[in-house]
C-alpha positions as CSV (number, residue, x, y, z in Angstrom):
1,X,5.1,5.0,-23.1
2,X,7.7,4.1,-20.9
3,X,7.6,3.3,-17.2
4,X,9.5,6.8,-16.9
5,X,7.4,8.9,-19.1
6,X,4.0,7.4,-17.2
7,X,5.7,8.5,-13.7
8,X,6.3,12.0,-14.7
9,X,2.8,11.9,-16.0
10,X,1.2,10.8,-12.7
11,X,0.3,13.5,-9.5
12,X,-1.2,13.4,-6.3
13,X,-4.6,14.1,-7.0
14,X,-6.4,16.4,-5.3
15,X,-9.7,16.4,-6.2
16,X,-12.2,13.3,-7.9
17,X,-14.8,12.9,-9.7
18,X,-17.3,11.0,-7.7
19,X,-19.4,9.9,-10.6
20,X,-16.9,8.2,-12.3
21,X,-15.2,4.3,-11.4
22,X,-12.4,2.6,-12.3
23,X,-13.2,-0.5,-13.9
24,X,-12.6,-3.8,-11.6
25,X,-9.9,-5.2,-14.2
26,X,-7.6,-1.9,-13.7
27,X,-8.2,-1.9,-10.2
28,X,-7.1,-6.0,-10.1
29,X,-4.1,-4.9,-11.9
30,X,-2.9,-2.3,-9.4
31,X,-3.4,-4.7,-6.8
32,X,-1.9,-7.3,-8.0
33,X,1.5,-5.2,-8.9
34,X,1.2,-4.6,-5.1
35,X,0.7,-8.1,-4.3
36,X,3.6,-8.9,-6.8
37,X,6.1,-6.2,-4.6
38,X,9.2,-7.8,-3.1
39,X,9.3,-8.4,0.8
40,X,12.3,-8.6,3.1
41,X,12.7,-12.3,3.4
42,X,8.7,-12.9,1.5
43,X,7.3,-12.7,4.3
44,X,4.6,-10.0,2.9
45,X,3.4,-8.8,6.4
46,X,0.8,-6.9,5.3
47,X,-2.9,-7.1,3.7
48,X,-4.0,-4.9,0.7
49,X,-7.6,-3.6,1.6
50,X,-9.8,-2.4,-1.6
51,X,-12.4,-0.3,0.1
52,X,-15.4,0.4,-2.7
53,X,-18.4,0.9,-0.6
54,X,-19.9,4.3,-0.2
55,X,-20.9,4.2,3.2
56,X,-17.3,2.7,4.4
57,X,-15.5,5.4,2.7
58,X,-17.7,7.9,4.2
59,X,-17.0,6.8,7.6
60,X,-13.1,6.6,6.9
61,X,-13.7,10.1,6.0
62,X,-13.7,11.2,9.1
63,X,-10.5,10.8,10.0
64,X,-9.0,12.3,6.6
65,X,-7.1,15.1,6.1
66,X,-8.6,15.5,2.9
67,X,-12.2,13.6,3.6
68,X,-13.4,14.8,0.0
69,X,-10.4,12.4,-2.0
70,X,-11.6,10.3,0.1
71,X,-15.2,10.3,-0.2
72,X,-15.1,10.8,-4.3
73,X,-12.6,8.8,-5.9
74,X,-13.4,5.1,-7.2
75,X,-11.7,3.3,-5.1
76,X,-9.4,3.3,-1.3
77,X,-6.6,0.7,-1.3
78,X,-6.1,0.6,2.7
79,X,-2.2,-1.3,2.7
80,X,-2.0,-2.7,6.5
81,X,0.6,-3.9,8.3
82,X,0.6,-7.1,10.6
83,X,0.8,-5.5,14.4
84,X,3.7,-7.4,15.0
85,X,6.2,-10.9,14.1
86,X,4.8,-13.9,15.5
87,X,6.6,-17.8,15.5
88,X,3.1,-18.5,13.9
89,X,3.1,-16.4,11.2
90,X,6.5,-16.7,10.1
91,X,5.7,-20.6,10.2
92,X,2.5,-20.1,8.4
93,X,4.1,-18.1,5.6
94,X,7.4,-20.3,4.7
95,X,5.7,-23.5,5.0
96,X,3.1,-22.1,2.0
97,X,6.4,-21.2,0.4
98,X,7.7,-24.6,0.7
99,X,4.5,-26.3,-0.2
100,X,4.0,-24.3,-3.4
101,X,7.4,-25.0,-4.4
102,X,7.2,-28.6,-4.0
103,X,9.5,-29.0,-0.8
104,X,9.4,-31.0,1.9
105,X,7.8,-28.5,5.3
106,X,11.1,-27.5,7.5
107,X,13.4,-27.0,4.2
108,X,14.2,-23.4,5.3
109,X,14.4,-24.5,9.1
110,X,17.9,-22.9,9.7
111,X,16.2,-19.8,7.9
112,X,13.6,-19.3,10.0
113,X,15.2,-19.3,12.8
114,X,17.2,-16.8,12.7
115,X,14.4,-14.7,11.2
116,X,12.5,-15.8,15.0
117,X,15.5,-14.6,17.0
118,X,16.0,-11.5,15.5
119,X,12.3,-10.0,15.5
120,X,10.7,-11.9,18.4
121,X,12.9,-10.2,20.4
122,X,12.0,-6.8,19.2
123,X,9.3,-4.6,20.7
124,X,6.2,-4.1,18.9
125,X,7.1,-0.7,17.9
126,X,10.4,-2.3,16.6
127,X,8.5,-5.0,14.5
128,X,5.9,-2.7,13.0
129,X,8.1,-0.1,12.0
130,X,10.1,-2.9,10.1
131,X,6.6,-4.3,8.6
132,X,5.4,-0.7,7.7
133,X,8.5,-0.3,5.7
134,X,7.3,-3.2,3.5
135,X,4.0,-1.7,2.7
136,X,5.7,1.3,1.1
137,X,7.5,-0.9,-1.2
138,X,3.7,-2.5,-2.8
139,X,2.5,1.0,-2.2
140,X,5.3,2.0,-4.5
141,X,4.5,-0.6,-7.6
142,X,0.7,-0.4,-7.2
143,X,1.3,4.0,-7.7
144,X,3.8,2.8,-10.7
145,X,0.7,0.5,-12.0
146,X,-1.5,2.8,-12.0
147,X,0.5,5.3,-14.2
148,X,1.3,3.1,-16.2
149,X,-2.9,2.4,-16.9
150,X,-2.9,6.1,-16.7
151,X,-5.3,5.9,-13.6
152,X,-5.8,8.8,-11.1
153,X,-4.3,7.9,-7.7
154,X,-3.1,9.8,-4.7
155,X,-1.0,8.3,-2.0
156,X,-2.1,9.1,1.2
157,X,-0.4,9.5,5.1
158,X,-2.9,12.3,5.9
159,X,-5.5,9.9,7.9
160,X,-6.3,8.9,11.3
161,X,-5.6,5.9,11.8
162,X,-7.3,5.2,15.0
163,X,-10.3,5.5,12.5
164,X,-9.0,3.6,9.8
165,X,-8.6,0.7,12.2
166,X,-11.7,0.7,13.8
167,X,-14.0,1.1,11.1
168,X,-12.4,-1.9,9.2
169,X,-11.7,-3.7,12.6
170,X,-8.1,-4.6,11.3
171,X,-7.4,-5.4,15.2
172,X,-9.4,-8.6,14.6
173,X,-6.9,-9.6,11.8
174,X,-4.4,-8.9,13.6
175,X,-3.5,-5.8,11.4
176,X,-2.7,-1.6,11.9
177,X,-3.2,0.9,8.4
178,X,0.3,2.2,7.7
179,X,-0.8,4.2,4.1
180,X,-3.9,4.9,1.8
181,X,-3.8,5.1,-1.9
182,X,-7.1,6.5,-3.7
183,X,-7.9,6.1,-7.2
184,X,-10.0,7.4,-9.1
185,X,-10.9,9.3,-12.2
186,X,-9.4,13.4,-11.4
187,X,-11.8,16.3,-11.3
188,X,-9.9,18.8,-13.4
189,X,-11.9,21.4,-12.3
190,X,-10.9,20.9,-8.5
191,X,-7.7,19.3,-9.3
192,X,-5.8,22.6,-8.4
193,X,-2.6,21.3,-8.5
194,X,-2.9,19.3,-12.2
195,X,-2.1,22.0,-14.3
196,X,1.5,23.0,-12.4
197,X,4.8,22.1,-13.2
198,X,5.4,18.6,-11.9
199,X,8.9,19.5,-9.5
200,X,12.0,16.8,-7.8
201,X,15.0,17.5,-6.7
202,X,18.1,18.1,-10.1
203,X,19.8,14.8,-10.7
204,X,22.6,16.4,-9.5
205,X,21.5,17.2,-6.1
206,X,19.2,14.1,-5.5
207,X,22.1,12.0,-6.8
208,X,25.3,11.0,-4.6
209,X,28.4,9.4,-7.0
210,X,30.8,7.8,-5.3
């Protein structure tokens, strides 16, 4: 099938089967296609968590809007944003970069730079907001993977995450939850919303010519 034919396959799930997993290959391959998304710059500010333990997604629960995805499905992939742009971590990132690639450490000097004046100046808010937008895009291809492996999935903004955050102490690491995927394998008895017509906006009003 094509890549457009699996997304008008895949829905938000609504309901899983808590007896049944997604094997650890498919779940590799839907985190590497979000590991694989393009960044602004490659920095990849963020941190894919695969959540898999009962007792972890249980406590997550709590702060869910929907605590029973959370608590039955295979698998919560927790995408988290770093809290904020530091001269360290832009550093840390570009000379990996420069080392994979063979180059000498201070190639991209000029680069980086400029990519330290324009966000350490920013506020917190102002940097996280621009690093949250980056999850969305590896949130994007992992959903797109998924389909494609015909996997279950559900993205997911419905979540505390003052909950999220402690229970997985991403302020250690330096790191705030910005969106939640589950996957899973559907329950299609409690899947209420699986057997209706899957609905977008025409072409023709979603789409501006100019």
């Amino acid at each position: 099938m094509s890549l457009l034919d699996n997304l008008k396959w895949r829905h938000a799930v609504k309901a899983y089967d808590p007896t049944k997993k997604i094997s650890e290959e498919k779940i590799n391959q839907i985190v590497e296609a979000a590991r694989l998304a393009p960044t602004s710059s490659g920095l990849q500010p963020f941190k894919v968590i695969v959540v898999r333990d009962q007792a972890l997604k249980e406590q997550l629960a709590a702060g869910a809007l929907n605590p029973e995805c959370m608590k039955d499905c295979s698998h919560v992939l927790v995408f988290a944003g770093w809290d904020r742009y530091t001269e360290e971590r832009i550093d840390e990132v570009f000379n990996f970069t420069t080392d994979e690639r063979g180059l000498p450490r201070g190639r991209f000097d000029s680069y980086t730079s400029m990519l330290k004046k324009m966000y350490l100046v920013q506020s917190q808010e102002e940097n996280f907001a621009h690093i949250a937008r980056q999850t969305y895009i590896a949130l994007g291809l992992a959903l797109a993977q998924a389909a494609e492996l015909k996997v279950d999935s559900t993205p997911a903004e419905g979540f505390s995450n003052e909950v999220v955050d402690q229970v997985l102490n991403l302020h250690a690491h330096g790191l705030k939850s910005v969106s939640l995927m589950y996957i899973g394998v559907a329950n299609p008895e409690n899947d209420w919303i699986a057997p209706m017509k899957k609905v977008r906006t025409p072409k023709g009003e979603f789409v501006i010519e100019m």
